[in-house]
Each structure stands twice: as C-alpha cells, then as structure tokens.
VEXDREN-2710 file (C-alpha; in Angstrom, 1 decimal):
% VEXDREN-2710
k/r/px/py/pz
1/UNK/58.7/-271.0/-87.4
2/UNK/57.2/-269.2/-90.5
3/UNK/58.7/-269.2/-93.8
4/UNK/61.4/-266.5/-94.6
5/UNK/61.5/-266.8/-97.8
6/UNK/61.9/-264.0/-99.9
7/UNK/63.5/-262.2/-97.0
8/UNK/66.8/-260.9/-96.8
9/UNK/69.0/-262.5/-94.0
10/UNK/71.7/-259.7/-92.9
11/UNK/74.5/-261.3/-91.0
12/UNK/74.3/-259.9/-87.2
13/UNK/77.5/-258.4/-86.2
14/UNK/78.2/-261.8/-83.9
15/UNK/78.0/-264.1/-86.8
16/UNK/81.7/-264.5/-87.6
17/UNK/81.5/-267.4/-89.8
18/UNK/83.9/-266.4/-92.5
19/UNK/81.2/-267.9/-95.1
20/UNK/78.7/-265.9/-93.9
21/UNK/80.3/-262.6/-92.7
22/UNK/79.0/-259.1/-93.6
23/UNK/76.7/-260.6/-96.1
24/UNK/73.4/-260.3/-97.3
25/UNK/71.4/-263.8/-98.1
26/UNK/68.2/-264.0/-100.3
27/UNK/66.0/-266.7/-99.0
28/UNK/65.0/-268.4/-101.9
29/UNK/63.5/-271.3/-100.5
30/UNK/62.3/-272.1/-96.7
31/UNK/60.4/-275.1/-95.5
32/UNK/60.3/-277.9/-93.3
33/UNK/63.1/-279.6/-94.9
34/UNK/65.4/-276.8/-94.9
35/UNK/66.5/-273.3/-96.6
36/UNK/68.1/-272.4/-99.4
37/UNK/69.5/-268.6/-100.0
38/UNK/71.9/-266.8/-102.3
39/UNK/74.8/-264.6/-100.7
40/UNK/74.2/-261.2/-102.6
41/UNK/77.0/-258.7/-102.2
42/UNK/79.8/-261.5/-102.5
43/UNK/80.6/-260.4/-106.4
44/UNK/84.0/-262.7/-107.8
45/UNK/86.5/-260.8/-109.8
46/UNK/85.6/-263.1/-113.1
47/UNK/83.1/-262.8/-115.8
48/UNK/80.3/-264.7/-116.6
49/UNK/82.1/-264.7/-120.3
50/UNK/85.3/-265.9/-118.6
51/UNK/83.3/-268.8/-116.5
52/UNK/81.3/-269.9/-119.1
53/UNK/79.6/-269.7/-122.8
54/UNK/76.6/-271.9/-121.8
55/UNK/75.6/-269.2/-119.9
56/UNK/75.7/-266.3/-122.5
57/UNK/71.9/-266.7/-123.1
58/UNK/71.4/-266.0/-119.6
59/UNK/73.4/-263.7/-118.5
60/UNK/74.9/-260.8/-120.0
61/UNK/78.6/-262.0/-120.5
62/UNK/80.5/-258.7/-118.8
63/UNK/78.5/-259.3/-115.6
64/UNK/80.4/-260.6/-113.4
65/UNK/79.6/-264.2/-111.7
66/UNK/78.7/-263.7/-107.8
67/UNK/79.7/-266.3/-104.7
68/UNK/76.1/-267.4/-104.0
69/UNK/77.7/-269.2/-100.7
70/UNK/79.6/-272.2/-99.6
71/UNK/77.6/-275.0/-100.5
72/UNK/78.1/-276.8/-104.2
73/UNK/80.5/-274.3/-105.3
74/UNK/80.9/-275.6/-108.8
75/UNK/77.1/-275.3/-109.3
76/UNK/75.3/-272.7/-111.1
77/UNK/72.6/-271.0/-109.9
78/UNK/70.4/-267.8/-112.3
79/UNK/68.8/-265.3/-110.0
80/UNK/66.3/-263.6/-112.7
81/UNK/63.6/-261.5/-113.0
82/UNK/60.7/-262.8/-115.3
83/UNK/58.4/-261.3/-117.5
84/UNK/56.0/-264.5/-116.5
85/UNK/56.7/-265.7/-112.7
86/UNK/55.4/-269.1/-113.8
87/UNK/58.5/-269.5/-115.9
88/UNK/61.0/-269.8/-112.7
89/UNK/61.8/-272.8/-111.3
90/UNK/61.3/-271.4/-107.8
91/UNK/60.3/-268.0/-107.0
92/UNK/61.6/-265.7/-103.9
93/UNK/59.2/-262.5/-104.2
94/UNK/57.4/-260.8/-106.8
95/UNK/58.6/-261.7/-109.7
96/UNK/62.1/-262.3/-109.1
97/UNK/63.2/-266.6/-108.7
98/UNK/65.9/-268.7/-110.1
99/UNK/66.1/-270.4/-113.4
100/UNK/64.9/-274.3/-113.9
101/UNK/68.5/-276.6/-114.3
102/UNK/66.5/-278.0/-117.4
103/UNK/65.9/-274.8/-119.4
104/UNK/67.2/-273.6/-122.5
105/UNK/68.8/-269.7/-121.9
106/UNK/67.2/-269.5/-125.7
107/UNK/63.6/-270.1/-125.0
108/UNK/63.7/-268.5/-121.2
109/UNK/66.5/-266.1/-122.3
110/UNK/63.7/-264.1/-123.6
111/UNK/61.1/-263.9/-120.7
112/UNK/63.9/-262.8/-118.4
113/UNK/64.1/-258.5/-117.7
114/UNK/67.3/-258.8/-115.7
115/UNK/69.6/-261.7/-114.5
116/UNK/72.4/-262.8/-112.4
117/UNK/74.7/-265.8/-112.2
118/UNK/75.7/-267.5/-108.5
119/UNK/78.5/-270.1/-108.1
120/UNK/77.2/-272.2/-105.3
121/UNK/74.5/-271.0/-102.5
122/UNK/73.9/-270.9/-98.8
123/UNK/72.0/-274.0/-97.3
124/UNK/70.2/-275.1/-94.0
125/UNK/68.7/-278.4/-93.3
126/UNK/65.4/-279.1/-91.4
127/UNK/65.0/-276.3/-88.6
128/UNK/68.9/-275.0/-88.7
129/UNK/68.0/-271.7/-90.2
130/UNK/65.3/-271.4/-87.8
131/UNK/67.7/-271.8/-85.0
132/UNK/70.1/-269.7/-86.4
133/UNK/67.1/-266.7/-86.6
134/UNK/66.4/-267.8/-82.6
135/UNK/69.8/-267.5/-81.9
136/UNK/69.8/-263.8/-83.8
137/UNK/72.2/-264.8/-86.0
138/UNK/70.7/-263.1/-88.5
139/UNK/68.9/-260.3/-89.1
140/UNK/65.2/-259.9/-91.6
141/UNK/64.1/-257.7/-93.9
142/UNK/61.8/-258.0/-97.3
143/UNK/63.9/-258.2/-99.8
144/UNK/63.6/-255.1/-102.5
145/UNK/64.4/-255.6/-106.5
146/UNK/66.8/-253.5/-106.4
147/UNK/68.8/-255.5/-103.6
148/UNK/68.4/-258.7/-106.2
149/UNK/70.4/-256.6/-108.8
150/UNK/72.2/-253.7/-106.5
151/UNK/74.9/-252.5/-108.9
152/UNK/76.7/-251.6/-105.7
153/UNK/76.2/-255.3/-104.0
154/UNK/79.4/-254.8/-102.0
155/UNK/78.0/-251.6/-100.3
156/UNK/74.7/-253.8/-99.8
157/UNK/75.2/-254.4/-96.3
158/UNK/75.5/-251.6/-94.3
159/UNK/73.1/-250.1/-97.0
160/UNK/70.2/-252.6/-96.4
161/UNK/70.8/-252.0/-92.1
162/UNK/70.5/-248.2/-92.8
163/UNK/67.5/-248.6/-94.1
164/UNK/66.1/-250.6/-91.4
165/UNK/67.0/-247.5/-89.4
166/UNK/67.2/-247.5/-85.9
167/UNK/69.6/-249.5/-83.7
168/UNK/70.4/-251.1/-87.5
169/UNK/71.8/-248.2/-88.8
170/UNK/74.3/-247.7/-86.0
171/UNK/75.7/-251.4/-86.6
172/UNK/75.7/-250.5/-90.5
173/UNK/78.6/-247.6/-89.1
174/UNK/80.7/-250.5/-87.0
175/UNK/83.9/-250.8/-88.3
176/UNK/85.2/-254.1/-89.3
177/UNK/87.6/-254.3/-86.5
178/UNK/86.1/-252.8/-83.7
179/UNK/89.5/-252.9/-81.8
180/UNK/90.5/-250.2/-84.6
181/UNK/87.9/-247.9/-83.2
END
C-alpha cells in the first residue's frame, strides 16, 4: 500500500478501540516497517509547565501537553512547525515534523513558528496500519496546519468529517451512543 504519511487517519465509527476512539491521528511516519502517528484532539488536563521545565524552550509552558496515543506513554514527542524543514527530525507535510530527541529547545527553539508537546504516540508495525485502512478502520484525509495546531482539537473530529462532506458529514452528526438517538 502507498505511504499515508502526512494524512490524517479519522477513526471510522466501527473502531471502538478505547485508544483510538473518536480520534484524529497524524501520520508522521509510514513505511515498510511500520507507522507512526500522533493522536490530535486527545488534549490532557496538565501543562507543559506542570509536566516539565526541559521543555520550556519548546513549548510554550501554558499549553497544555496532548495524549499523542498509547504507545511509550512516558515519552515525549514535539510536533512543530519550522522555519527550515531540514531542521526536524522527521517531517509529516509541509513544513510541519517532530523535533530530533538530540536537540537543544535553545538552538531549535528558535527556528520553530509554532509547537506542540505529545506524551506517547500511536504505532503499527510492518503492514498493520495497512490492514487496518483495508479493513476501513480508518478514514484519510491530507492533513491541514491548522488541524496540527487546532485550538479547538477536541471539536477536531466531527470538524475534519464535515469537511470531507458527503456521507462524512452525516457520521460527524452520530451521536456517541447511538442507542440514545
């Protein structure tokens, strides 16, 4: 299957998985030997300032920190958008990638136009992500700036279906519980 990356995965209303639910995944990564994504309306209730002072060069401290997905959940991962794309470690789209484990949030701190801090992230190994997308598990759509950043991430699902418009925009309306319809 061709690369994803730099799509956005939007949970199909069969995926139950409680990790994966409702959300909307970056694909950061996509090869051969597997997938890597960043869940992007899962925002936590604490602040990068009350997670961590390493990363007040990175991320502006009142922001809060975001559940990038189940896997490694005491890691760290910067979403950021860079002045110079060759300055990310691994870029999604355009100029928007994460930040290297190995650099300094003074010297790249400086390069970056906007940024945003994961706990953890959402992983596939070798062809699982593609048989998820068989499966229609998920569903795609190129990823926008303004879904990297949205300062309304929790309304980011049904707003990235209703954009998608057709048939989407009708699941964007389900209810949570559709026995409560």
């Amino acid at each position: 299957m061709e690369s994803v990356r730099g799509q956005l995965l939007i949970a199909g209303p069969g995926l139950l998985d409680p990790n994966f639910w409702r959300t909307v995944v970056l694909v950061v990564e996509h090869s051969e030997e597997g997938a890597l994504g960043l869940v992007l309306n899962r925002p936590s209730e604490t602040t990068v300032a009350d997670a961590s002072s390493e990363l007040d060069e990175l991320v502006d401290a009142e922001e809060l920190l975001f559940i990038g997905g189940p896997v490694q959940p005491s890691a760290v991962i910067v979403l950021a958008r860079f002045e110079d794309p060759s300055d990310a470690a691994l870029m999604a789209f355009d100029d928007v990638g994460v930040v290297g484990a190995g650099s300094s949030g003074g010297e790249l701190g400086a390069g970056m136009l906007e940024s945003r801090a994961f706990v953890g992230h959402a992983g596939w190994g070798p062809g699982q992500l593609d048989d998820e997308l068989e499966r229609d598990d998920w569903i795609l759509e190129p990823a926008r700036l303004g879904d990297a950043f949205s300062t309304e991430a929790r309304e980011l699902w049904p707003a990235v279906l209703k954009r998608k418009g057709g048939s989407y925009a009708l699941v964007a309306r389900m209810p949570a519980d559709p026995s409560s319809n």
